[in-house]
C-alpha positions as a Python dict, from the first residue, in 0.01 Angstrom:
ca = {
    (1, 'X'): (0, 0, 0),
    (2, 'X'): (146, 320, -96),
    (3, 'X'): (256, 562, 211),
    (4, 'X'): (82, 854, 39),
    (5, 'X'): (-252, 673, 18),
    (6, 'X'): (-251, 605, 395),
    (7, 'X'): (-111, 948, 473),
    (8, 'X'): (-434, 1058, 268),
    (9, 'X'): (-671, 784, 437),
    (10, 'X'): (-537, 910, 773),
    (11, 'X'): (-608, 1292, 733),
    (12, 'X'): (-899, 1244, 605),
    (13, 'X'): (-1073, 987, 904),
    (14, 'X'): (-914, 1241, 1158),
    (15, 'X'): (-1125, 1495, 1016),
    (16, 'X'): (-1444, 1262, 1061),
    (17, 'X'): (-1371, 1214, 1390),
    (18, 'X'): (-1278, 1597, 1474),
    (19, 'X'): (-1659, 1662, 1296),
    (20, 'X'): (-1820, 1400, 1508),
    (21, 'X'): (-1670, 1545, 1853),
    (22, 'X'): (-1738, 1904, 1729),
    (23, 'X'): (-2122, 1846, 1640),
    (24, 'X'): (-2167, 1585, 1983),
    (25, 'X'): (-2045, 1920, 2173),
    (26, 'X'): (-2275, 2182, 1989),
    (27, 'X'): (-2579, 2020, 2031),
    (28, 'X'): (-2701, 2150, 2350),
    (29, 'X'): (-3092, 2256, 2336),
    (30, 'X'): (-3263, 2538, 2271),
    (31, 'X'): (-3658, 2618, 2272),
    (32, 'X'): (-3883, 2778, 1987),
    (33, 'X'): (-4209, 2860, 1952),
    (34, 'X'): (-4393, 2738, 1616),
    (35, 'X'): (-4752, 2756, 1554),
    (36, 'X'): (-4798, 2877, 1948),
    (37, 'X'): (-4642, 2502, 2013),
    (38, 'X'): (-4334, 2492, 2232),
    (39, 'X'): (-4044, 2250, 2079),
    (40, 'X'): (-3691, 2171, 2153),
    (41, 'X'): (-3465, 2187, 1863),
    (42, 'X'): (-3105, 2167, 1832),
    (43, 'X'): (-2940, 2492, 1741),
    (44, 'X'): (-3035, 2565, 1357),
    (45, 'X'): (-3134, 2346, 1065),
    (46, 'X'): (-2816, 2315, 859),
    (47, 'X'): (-2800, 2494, 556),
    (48, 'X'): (-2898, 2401, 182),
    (49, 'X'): (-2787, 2289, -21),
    (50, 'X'): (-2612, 2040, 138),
    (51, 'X'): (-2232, 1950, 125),
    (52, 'X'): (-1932, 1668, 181),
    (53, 'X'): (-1946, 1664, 591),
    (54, 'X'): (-1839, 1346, 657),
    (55, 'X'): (-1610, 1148, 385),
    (56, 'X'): (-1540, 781, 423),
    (57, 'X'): (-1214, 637, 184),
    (58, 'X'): (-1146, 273, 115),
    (59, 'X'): (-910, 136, -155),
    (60, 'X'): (-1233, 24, -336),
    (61, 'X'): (-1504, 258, -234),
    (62, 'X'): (-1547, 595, -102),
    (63, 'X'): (-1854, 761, 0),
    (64, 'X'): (-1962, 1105, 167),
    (65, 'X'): (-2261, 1240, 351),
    (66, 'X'): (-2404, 1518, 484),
    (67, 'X'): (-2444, 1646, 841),
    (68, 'X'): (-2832, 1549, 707),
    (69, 'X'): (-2790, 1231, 601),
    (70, 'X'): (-2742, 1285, 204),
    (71, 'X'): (-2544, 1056, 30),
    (72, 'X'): (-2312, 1367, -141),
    (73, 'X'): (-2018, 1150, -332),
    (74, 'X'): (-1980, 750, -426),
    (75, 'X'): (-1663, 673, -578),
    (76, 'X'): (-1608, 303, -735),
    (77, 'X'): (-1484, 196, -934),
    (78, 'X'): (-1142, 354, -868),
    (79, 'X'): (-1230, 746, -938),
    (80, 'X'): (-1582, 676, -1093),
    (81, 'X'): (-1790, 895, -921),
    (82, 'X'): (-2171, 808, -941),
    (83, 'X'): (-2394, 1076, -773),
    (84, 'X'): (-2439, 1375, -1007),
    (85, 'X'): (-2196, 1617, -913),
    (86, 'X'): (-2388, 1911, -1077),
    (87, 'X'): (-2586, 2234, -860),
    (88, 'X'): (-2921, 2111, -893),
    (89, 'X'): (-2863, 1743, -786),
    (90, 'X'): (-2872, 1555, -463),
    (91, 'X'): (-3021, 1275, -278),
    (92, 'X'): (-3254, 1243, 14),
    (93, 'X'): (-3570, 1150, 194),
    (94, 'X'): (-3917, 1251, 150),
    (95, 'X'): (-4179, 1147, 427),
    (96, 'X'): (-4539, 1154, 357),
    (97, 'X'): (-4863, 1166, 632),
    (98, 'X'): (-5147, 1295, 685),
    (99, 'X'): (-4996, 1649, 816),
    (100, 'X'): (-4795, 1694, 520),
    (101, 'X'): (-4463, 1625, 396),
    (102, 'X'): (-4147, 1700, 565),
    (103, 'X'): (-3823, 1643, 324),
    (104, 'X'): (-3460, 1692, 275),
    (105, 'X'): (-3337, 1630, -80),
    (106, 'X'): (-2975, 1778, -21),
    (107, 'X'): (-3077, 2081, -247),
    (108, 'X'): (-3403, 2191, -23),
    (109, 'X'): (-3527, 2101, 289),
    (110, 'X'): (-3837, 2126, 481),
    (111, 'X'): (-4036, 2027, 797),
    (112, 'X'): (-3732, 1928, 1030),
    (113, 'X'): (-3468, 2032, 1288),
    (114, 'X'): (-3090, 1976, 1335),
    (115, 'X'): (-2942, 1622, 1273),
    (116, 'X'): (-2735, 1448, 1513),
    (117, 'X'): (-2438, 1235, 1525),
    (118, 'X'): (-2473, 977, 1720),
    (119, 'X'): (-2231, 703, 1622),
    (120, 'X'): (-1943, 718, 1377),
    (121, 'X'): (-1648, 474, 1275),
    (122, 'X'): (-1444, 385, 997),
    (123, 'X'): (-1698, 226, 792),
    (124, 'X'): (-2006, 349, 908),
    (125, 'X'): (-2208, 676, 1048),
    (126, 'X'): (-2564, 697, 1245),
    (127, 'X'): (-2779, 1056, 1233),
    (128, 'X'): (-3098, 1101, 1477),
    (129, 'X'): (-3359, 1387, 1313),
    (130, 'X'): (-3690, 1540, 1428),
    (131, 'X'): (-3926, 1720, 1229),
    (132, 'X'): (-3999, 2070, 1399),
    (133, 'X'): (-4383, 1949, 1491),
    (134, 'X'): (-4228, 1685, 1700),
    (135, 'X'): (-4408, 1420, 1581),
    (136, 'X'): (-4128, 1223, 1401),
    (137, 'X'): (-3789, 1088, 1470),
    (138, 'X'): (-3573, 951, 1144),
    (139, 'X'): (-3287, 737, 1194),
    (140, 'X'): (-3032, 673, 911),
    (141, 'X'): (-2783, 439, 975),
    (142, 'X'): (-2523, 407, 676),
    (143, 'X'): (-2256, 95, 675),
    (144, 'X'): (-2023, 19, 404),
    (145, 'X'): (-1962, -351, 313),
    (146, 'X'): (-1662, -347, 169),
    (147, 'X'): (-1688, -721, 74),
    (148, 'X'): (-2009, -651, -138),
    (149, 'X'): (-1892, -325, -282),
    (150, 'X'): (-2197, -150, -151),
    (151, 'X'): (-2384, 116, 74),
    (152, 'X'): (-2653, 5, 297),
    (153, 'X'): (-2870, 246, 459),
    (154, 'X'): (-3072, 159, 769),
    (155, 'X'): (-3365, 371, 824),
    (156, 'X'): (-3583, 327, 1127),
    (157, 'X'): (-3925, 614, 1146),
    (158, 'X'): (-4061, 659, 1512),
    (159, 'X'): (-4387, 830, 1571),
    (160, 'X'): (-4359, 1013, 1862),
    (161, 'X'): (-4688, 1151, 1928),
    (162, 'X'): (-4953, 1024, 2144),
    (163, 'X'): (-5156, 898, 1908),
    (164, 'X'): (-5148, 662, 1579),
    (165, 'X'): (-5046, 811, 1218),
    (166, 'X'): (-5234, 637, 899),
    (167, 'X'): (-5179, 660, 622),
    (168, 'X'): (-4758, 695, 605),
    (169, 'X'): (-4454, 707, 354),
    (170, 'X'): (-4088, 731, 294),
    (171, 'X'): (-3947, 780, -10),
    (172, 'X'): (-3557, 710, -76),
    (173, 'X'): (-3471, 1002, -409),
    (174, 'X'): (-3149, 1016, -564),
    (175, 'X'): (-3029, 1249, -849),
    (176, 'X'): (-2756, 987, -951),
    (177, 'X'): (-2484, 997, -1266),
    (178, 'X'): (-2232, 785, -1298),
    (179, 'X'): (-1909, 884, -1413),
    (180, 'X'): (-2002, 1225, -1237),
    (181, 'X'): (-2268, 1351, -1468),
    (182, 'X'): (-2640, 1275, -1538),
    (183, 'X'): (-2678, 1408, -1885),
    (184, 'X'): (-2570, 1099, -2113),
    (185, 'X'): (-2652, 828, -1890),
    (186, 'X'): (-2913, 531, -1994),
    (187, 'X'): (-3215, 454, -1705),
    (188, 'X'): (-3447, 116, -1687),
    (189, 'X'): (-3577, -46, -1360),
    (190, 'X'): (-3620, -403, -1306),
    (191, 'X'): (-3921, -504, -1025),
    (192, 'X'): (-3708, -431, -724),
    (193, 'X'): (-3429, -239, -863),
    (194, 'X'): (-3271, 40, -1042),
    (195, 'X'): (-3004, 112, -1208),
    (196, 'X'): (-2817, 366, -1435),
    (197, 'X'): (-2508, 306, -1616),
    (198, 'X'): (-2254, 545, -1856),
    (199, 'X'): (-1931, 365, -1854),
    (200, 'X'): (-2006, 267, -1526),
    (201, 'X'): (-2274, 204, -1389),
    (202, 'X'): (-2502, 260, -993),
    (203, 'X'): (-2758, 68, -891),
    (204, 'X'): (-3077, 136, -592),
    (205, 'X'): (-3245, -127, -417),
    (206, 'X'): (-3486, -208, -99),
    (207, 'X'): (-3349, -493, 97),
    (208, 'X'): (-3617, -482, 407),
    (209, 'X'): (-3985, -300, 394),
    (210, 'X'): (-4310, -284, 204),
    (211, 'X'): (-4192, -96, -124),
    (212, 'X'): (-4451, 39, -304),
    (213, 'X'): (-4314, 203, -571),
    (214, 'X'): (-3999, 221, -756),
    (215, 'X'): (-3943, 456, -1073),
    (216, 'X'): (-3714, 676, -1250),
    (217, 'X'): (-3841, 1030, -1221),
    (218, 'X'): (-3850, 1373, -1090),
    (219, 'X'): (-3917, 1549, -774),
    (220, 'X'): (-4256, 1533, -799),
    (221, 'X'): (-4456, 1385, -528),
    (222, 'X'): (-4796, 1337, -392),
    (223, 'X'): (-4958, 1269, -74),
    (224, 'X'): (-4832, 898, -80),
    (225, 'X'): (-4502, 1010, -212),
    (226, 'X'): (-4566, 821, -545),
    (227, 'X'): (-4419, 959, -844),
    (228, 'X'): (-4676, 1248, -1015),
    (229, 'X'): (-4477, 1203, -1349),
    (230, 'X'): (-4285, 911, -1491),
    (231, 'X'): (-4026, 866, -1724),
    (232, 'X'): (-4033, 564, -1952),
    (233, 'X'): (-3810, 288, -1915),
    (234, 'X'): (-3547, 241, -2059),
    (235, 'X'): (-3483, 565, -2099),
    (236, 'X'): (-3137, 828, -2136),
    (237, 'X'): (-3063, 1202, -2035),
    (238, 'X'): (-3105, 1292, -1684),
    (239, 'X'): (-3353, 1145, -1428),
    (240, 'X'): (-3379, 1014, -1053),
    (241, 'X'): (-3404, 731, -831),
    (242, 'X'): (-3677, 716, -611),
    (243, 'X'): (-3805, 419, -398),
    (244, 'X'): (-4142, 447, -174),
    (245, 'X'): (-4169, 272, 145),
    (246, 'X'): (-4555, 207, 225),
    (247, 'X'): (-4545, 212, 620),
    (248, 'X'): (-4933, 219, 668),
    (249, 'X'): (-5047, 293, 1025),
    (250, 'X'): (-4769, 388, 1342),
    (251, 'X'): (-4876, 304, 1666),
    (252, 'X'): (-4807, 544, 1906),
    (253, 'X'): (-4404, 562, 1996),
    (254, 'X'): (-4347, 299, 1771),
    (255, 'X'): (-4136, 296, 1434),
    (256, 'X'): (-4088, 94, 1138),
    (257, 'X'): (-3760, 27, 971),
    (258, 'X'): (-3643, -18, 666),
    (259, 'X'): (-3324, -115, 465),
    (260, 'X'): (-3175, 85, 118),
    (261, 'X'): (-2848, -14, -80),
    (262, 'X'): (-2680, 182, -311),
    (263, 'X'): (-2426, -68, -512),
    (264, 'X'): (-2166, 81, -790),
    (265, 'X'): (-2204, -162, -1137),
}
């Protein structure tokens, strides 16, 4: 292994670790007043759009996030990089209820407070979220398997009101574009998976929860977070991952979980 790479490697998981101590110390609690509702929130939502805050480097995959949870870079094959790299991309969540929609797509952001580390390693990084009603808690949980070549994210939803929610979604949206662009790249979808290649290639896929929906698109949404317009498959240009989780009724103070992967081709 050359010296440089692990000099590299070394400076660049110090700096994780630096970020994860410096956001565990600023998140001490302040109150706001929204809607003549009390809530707790930690310090300001971060801005948007979102950027590299947490970069992860292996010898055959690197990956970045940010301080939200957005998947920002993924770099395999050797430099390939497969998220669109341009001003109007990103990737994100989008969750769907009967009060509305809260969402943060890297690029805008709506409906919740400051993230929270809560774990962090070499391979691997857990953020904690609550919308500003205080109804929801999001967990996203993203490990690296170097073995598979491959992203996982856990998500676990809480409800944390007093009372049941009907009638809920998640969707999983991803402006991808491999080999660093979006604009030349071919789309199709298969019945749990999809993919988008250029000379290489990025694939999306549920691995745990009731998936409703899958479909190459835009950010368009309704009230189940299903898609409003479609692109054909297979198709080329530009488009987007997206992948709806149908997680029907939440008890009170319970959650339901749910597993992503992202997997370079």
């Amino acid at each position: 292994m050359a010296r440089g790479n692990t000099y590299l490697r070394g400076n660049l998981m110090n700096r994780v670790f630096r970020l994860a101590v410096a956001a565990s110390l600023s998140a001490a609690f302040s109150v706001i007043v929204l809607h003549g509702v009390t809530f707790g929130t930690q310090n300001a939502p971060p801005t948007t759009p979102a950027t590299c805050d947490y970069p992860f480097v292996s010898p055959n995959l690197s990956w970045c996030v940010s301080a939200s949870g957005s998947l920002m870079s993924l770099v395999s094959p050797g430099s390939a990089e497969l998220i669109d790299q341009s001003a109007s991309s990103g990737e994100g969540y989008v969750v769907c209820t009967p009060f509305g929609a809260y969402w943060d797509i890297g690029r805008s952001m709506s409906g919740w407070n400051a993230p929270g580390i809560t774990a962090i390693s070499a391979h691997q990084i857990t953020i904690d979220r609550f919308t500003t009603d205080g109804r929801w808690g999001y967990t996203q949980r993203w490990i690296q398997d170097s073995n598979e070549r491959e992203l996982r994210l856990n998500m676990t939803l809480k409800n944390r009101s007093g009372a049941a929610i009907g009638n809920t979604y998640l969707a999983r949206w991803a402006s991808v574009g491999p080999d660093g662009d979006a604009g030349d790249d071919y789309y199709d979808k298969t019945a749990d998976t999809l993919w988008a290649r250029d000379t290489n290639g990025i694939s999306g896929a549920p691995i745990f929860g009731n998936v409703t929906s899958g479909w190459i698109g835009h950010v368009l949404f309704n009230a189940s977070c299903s898609a409003q317009t479609n692109d054909p498959t297979p198709s080329s240009g530009a488009a987007h991952f997206v992948t709806t989780f149908h997680l029907g009724s939440i008890p009170p103070l319970k959650s339901r979980r749910m597993i992503y992967r992202y997997r370079p081709q």
